[in-house]
C-alpha positions as CSV (number, residue, x, y, z in Angstrom):
1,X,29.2,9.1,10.6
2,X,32.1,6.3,10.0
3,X,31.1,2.7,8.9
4,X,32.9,1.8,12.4
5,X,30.3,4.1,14.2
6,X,26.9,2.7,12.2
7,X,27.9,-0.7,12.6
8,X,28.6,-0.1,16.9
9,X,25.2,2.0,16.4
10,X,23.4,-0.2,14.7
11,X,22.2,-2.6,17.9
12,X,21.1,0.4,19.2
13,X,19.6,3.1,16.3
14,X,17.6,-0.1,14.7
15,X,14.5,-1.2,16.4
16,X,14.6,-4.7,14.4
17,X,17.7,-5.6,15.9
18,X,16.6,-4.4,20.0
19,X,13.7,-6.6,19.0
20,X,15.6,-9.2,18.2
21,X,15.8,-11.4,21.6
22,X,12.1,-11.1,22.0
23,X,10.7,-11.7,18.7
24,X,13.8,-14.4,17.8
25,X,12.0,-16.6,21.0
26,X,10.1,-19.6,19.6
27,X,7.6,-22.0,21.4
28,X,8.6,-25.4,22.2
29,X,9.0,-27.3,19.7
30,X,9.1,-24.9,16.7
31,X,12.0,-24.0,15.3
32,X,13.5,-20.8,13.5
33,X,12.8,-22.0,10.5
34,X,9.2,-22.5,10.9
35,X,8.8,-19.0,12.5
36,X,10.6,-17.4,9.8
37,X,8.1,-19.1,7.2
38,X,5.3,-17.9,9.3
39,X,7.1,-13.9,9.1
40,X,7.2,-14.8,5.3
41,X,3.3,-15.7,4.8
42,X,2.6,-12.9,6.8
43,X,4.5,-10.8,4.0
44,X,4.0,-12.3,0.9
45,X,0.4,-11.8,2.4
46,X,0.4,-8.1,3.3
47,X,2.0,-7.4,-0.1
48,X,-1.2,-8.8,-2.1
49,X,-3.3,-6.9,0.1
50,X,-1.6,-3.6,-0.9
51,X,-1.8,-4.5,-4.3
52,X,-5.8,-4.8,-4.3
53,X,-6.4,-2.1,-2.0
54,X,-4.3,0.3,-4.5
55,X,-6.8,-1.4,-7.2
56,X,-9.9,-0.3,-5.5
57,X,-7.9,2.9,-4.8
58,X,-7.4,3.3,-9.0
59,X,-11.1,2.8,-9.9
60,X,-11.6,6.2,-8.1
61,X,-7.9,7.9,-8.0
62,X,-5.1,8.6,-9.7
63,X,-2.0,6.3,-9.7
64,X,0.1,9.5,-8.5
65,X,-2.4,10.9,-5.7
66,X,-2.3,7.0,-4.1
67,X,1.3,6.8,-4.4
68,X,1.8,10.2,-2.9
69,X,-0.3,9.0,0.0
70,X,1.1,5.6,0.5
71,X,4.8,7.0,0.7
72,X,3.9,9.8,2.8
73,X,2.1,8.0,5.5
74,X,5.9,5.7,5.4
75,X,8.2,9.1,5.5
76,X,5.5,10.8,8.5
77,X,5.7,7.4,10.5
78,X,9.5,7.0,9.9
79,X,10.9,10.4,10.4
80,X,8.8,11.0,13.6
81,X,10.5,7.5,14.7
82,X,14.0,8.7,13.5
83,X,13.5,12.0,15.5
84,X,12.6,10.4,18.2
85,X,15.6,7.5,18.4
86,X,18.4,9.2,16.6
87,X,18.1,12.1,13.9
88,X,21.5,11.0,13.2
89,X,20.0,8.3,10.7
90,X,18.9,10.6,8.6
91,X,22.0,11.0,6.8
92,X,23.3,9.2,4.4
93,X,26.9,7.5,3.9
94,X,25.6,7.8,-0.1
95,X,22.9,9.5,-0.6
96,X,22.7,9.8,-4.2
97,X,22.6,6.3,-4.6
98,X,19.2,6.3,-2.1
99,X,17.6,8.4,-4.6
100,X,18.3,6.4,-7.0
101,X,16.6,3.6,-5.1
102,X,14.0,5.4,-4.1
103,X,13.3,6.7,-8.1
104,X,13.5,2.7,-9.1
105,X,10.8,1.5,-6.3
106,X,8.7,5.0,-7.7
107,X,8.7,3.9,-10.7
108,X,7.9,0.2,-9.9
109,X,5.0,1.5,-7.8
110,X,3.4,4.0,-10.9
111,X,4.5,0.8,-13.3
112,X,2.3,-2.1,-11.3
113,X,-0.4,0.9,-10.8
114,X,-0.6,1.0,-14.5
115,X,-1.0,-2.3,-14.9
116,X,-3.2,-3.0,-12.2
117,X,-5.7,-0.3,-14.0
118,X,-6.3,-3.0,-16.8
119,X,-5.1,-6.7,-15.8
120,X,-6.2,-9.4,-13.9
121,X,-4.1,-9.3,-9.8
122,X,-3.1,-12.4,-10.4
123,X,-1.3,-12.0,-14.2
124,X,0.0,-9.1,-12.5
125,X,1.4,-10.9,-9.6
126,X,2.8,-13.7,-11.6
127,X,4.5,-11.2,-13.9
128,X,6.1,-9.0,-10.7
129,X,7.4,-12.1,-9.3
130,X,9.9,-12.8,-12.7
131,X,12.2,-10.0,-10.8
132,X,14.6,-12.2,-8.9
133,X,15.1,-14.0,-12.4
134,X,16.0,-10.3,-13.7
135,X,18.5,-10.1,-11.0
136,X,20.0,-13.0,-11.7
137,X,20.9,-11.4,-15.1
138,X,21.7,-7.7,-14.5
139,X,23.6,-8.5,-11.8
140,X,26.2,-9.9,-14.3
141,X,26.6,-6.7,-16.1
142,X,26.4,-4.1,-12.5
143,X,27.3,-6.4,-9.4
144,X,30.2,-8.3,-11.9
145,X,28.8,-11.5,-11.0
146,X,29.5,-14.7,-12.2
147,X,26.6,-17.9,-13.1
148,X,26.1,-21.0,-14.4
149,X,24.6,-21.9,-17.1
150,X,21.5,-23.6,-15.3
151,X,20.6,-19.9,-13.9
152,X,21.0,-18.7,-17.5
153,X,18.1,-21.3,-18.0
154,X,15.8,-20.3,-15.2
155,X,16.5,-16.7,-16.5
156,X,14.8,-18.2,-19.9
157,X,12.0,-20.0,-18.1
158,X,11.2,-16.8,-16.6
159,X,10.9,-14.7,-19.0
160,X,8.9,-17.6,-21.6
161,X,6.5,-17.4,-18.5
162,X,5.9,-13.6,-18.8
163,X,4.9,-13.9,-22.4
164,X,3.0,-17.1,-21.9
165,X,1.0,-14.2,-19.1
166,X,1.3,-11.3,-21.4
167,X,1.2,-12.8,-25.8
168,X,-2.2,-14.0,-25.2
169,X,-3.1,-15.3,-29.0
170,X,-5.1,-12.6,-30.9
171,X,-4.7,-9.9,-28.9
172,X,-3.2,-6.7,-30.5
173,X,0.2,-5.3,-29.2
174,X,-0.4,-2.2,-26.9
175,X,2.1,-0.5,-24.8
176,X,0.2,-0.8,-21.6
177,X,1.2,-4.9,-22.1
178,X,4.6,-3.6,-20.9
179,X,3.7,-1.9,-17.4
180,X,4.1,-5.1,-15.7
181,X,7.3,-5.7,-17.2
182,X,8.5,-2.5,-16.1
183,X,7.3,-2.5,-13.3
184,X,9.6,-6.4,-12.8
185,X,12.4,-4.5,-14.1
186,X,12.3,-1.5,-12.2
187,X,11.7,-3.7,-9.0
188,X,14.9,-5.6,-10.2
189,X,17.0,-2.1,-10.3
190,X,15.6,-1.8,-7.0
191,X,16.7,-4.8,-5.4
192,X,20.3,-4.6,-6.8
193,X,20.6,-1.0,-5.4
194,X,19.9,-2.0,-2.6
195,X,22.3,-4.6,-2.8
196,X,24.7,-2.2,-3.3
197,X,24.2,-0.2,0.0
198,X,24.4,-2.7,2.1
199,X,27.4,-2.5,4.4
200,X,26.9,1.8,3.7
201,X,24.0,2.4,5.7
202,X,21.5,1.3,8.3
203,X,18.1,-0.5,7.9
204,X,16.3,2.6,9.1
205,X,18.3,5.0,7.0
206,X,17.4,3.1,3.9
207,X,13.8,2.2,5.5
208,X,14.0,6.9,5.5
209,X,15.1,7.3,2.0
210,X,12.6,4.7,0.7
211,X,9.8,6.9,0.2
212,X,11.7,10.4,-0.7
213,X,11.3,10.0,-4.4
214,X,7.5,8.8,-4.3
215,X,6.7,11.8,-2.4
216,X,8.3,14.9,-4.1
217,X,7.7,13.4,-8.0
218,X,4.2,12.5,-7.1
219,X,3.4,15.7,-5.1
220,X,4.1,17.8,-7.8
221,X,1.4,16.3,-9.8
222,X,-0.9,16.6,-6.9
223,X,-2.1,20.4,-7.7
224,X,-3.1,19.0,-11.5
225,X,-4.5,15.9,-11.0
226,X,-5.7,15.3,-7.4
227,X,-9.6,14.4,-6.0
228,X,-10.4,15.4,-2.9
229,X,-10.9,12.1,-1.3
230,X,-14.0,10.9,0.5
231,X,-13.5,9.3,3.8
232,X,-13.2,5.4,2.5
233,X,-10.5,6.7,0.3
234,X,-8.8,8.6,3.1
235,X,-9.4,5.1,4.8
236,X,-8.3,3.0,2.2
237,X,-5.1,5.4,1.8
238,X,-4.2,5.5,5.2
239,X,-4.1,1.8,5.6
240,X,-2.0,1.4,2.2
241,X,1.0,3.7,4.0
242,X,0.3,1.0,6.7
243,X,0.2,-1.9,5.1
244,X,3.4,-1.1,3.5
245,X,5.4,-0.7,6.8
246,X,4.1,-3.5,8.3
247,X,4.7,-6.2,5.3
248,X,8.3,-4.6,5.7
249,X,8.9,-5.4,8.8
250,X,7.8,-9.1,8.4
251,X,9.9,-9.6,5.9
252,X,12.6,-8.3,8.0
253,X,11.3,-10.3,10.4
254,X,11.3,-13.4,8.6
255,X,15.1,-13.3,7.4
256,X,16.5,-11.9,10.9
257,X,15.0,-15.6,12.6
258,X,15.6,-18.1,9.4
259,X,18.3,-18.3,6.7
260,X,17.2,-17.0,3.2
261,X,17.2,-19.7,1.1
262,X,14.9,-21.3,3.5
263,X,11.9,-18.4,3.5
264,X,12.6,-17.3,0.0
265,X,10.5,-20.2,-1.7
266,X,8.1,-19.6,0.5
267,X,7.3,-15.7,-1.3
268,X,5.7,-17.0,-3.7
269,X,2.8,-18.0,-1.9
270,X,1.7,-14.6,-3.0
271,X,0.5,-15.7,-6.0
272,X,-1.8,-18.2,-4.1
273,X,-3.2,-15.1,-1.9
274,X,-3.7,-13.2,-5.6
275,X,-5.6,-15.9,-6.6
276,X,-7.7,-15.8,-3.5
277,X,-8.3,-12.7,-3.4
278,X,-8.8,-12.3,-7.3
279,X,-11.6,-14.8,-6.6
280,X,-13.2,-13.4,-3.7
281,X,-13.0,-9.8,-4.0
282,X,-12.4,-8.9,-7.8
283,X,-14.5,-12.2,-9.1
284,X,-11.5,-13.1,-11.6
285,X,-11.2,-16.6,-12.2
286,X,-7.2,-17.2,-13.5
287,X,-7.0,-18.5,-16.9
288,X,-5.5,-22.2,-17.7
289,X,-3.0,-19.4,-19.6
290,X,-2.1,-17.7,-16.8
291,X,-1.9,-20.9,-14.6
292,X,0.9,-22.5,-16.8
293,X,2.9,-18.8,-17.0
294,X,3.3,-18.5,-13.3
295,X,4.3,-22.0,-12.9
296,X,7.2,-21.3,-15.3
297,X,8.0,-18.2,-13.0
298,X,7.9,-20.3,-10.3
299,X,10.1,-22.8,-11.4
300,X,12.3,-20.3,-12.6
301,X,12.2,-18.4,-9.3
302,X,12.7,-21.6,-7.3
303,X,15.7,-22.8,-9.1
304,X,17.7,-19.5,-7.9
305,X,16.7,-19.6,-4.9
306,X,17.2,-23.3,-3.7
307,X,20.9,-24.4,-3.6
308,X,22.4,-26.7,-6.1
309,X,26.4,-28.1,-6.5
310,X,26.6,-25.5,-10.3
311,X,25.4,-22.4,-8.1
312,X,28.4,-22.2,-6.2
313,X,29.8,-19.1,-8.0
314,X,26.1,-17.6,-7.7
315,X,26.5,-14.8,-4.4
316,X,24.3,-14.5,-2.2
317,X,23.3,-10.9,-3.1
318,X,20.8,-12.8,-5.7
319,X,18.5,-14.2,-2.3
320,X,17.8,-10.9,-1.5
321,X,15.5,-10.2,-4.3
322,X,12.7,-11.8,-3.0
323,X,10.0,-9.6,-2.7
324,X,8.8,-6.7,-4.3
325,X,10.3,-3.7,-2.3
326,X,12.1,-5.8,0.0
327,X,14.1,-3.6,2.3
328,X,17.9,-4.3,3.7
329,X,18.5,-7.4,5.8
330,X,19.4,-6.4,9.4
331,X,23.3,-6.3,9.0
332,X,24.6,-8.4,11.6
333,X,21.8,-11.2,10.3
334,X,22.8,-10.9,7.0
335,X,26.7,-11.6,8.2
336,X,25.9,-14.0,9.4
337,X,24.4,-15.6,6.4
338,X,26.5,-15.2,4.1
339,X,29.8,-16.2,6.6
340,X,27.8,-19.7,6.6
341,X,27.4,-19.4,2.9
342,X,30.9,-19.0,2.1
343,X,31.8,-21.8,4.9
344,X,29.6,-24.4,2.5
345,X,31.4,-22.6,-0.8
346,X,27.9,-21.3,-1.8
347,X,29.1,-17.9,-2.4
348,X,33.1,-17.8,-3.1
């Protein structure tokens, strides 16, 4: 299938965008922007939840048997949909390139498992969210990009924040310090792939390809190291697959109805809802520690996404990375984006 034909397709293969009149329809009085922010609390939101429900899962699972669920209840639900609307989504303009994606947001997924098997959600959510600052620099060496000197900066303020999180004074080194930085980094390889096909393939081909990795590598463990699960983890499984699709297609959502660097800021509310539910569910109170770390990553965070006059040469490829496993923007919204972009010499 030509780029010509996906692009004339695309109103009509992509659900999003045939939703788009109906949910882009705001109440009087509120504007885009505010229903945008709402999509994005409703994300950053769902995203924490998957995180603690694949902590309870851990206490009783292995990280590979609750991947395997969570990406096959995404590939059952999507394929049956792609079947149904247009098996001609299924293939890829670059297929290789989706497996790669796919193997990056694996291993972010086994990486942040890991880590959630021994750390506090919030440290881990704090630590996750340095990825757009990793972005910001690998996209100079792949994507060829170009920034100033105050994103080197906010890349530095990042990463001080991750070791503020991670060096706590008198604890010994161990490896296992590093699955939430690998998990950051693999979620930042996963974001600039994805970067990279847009303009290849659909939303819904990419939304297909997402999970292809998670379920053959962790399948093939299944036979070693799986436990028959009881009916809460069946439960809790299930509803991990869902909460997965659903936190997607807010965050779809959210950009499709509000320009980027409007919602973007407003991801980071996640580490408020990690704190919340750290509190209430896993009785973690955040360290003073761990409450100066993420404010670095915040700042950090903040200062990419929000414009400034010495960002100009900064693309807009680096707003994409604002959650973890954020999917493609719907094409024709993301256009239009960055058409304004370049209109107010943002992105050259």
């Amino acid at each position: 299938m030509t780029r010509t034909a996906l692009a004339a397709d695309d109103a009509l293969a992509d659900p999003i965008a045939c939703a788009q009149p109906a949910f882009s329809r705001t109440a009087p009085g509120v504007s885009g922007a505010a229903i945008g922010i709402l999509w994005m609390l409703a994300a950053t939101c769902l995203f924490v939840c998957q995180d603690s429900t694949s902590r309870i899962l851990l206490r009783s699972y292995p990280a590979t048997e609750i991947a395997f669920a969570r990406y096959l209840v995404h590939m059952v639900l999507v394929t049956l949909f792609l079947a149904w609307r247009d098996p001609r989504l299924m293939i890829s303009q670059r297929p290789i390139l989706q497996i790669l994606r796919s193997i990056f947001l694996l291993g972010a997924t086994l990486f942040a498992m890991l880590a959630l098997k021994f750390m506090p959600l919030v440290d881990f959510s704090a630590i996750v969210w340095v990825a757009p600052v990793l972005v910001a620099t690998l996209s100079i060496f792949i994507l060829n990009e170009r920034v100033s000197a105050g994103i080197w900066v906010s890349v530095f303020t990042g990463l001080t924040g991750v070791w503020v999180i991670v060096g706590r004074p008198g604890a010994d080194f161990s490896f296992s310090m590093l699955f939430p930085v690998l998990a950051a980094l693999a979620n930042a390889l996963y974001q600039i792939t994805t970067r990279l096909l847009h303009g290849s393939d659909s939303s819904l081909t990419t939304l297909f390809y997402t999970a292809l990795a998670g379920v053959v590598f962790c399948g093939g463990f299944l036979p070693f190291v799986a436990i028959a699960p009881n009916l809460t983890g069946t439960s809790l499984m299930f509803l991990l697959g869902f909460l997965g699709l659903a936190s997607h297609f807010c965050l779809i959502r959210a950009f499709a109805v509000a320009p980027a660097n409007i919602v973007a800021p407003f991801g980071y509310t996640a580490l408020l809802w990690a704190t919340l539910f750290s509190l209430f569910i896993f009785g973690e109170i955040p360290s003073p520690r761990t409450l100066f770390g993420a404010a670095l990553i915040i700042a950090a965070g903040l200062f990419i996404f929000l414009p400034a006059k010495n960002m100009r040469k900064w693309r807009i490829s680096h707003v994409e990375a604002v959650l973890p496993e954020s999917l493609p923007l719907r094409q024709e919204s993301q256009a239009n984006f960055v058409a304004g972009a370049r209109s107010r010499r943002i992105v050259p």
